[in-house]
C-alpha positions in Angstrom: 131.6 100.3 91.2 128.2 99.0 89.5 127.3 95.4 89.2 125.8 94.7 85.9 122.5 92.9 86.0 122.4 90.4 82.8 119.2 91.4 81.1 116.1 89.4 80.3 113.9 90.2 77.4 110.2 89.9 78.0 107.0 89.9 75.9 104.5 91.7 77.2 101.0 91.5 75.5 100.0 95.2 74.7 97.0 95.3 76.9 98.9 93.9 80.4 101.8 96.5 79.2 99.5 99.7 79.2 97.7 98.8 82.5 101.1 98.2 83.8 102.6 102.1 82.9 99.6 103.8 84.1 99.9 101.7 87.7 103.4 102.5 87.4 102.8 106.0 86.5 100.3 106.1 89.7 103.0 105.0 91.5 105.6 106.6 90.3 108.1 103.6 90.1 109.6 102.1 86.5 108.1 98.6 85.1 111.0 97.3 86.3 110.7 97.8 89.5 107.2 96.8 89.6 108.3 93.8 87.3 110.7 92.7 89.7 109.4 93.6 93.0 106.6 90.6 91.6 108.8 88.1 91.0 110.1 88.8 94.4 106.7 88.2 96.0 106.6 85.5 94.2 109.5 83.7 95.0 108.7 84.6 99.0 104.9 82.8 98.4 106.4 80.3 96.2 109.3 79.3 99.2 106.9 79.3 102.1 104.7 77.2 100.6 107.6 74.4 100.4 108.9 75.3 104.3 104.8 74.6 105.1 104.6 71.6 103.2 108.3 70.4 104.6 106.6 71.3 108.2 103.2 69.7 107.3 105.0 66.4 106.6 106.7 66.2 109.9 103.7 66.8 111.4 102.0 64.7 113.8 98.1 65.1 114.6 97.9 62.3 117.2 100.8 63.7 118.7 99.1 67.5 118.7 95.7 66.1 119.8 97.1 64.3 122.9 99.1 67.4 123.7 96.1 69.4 123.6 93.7 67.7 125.5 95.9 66.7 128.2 95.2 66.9 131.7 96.6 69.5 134.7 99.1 72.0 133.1 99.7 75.2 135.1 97.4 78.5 135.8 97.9 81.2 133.6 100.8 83.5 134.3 99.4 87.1 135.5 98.6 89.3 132.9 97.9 86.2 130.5 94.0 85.9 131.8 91.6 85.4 129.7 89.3 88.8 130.4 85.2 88.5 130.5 84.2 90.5 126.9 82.6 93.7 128.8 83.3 95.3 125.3 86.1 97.3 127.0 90.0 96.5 125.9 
């Protein structure tokens, strides 16, 4: 059984809407998938900015310095060496 997506009308002005065909031609998808594949993207950049700035408030540079210069720690597990660059991987 098909779901029925409720529709949305939308103005394109004439020259966004024939650069849009002919990438959508190229590419051999419909506007609407193109159309809604960027909103998608959108919403994804648009959500991880707020997680960042949620993160970026609990953050806590005197915390992070202190952490990073601190003193001892342990040797680096074998295989997680830092390697002299001899240009070879």
């Amino acid at each position: 059984m098909k779901t029925k997506s409720p529709t949305y009308p939308l103005r394109i002005p004439a020259s966004m809407r024939s650069r849009l065909e002919k990438v959508c031609a190229e590419d051999g998808s419909s506007m609407n998938q193109f159309i809604l594949l960027a909103v998608a993207e959108k919403l994804a950049l648009v959500e991880a900015e707020n997680v960042f700035a949620e993160r970026r408030k609990r953050g806590d540079l005197d915390r992070l310095r202190k952490f990073l210069n601190r003193e001892g720690g342990e040797p680096p597990r074998p295989g997680d060496e830092i390697l002299p660059d001899d240009g070879e991987a």
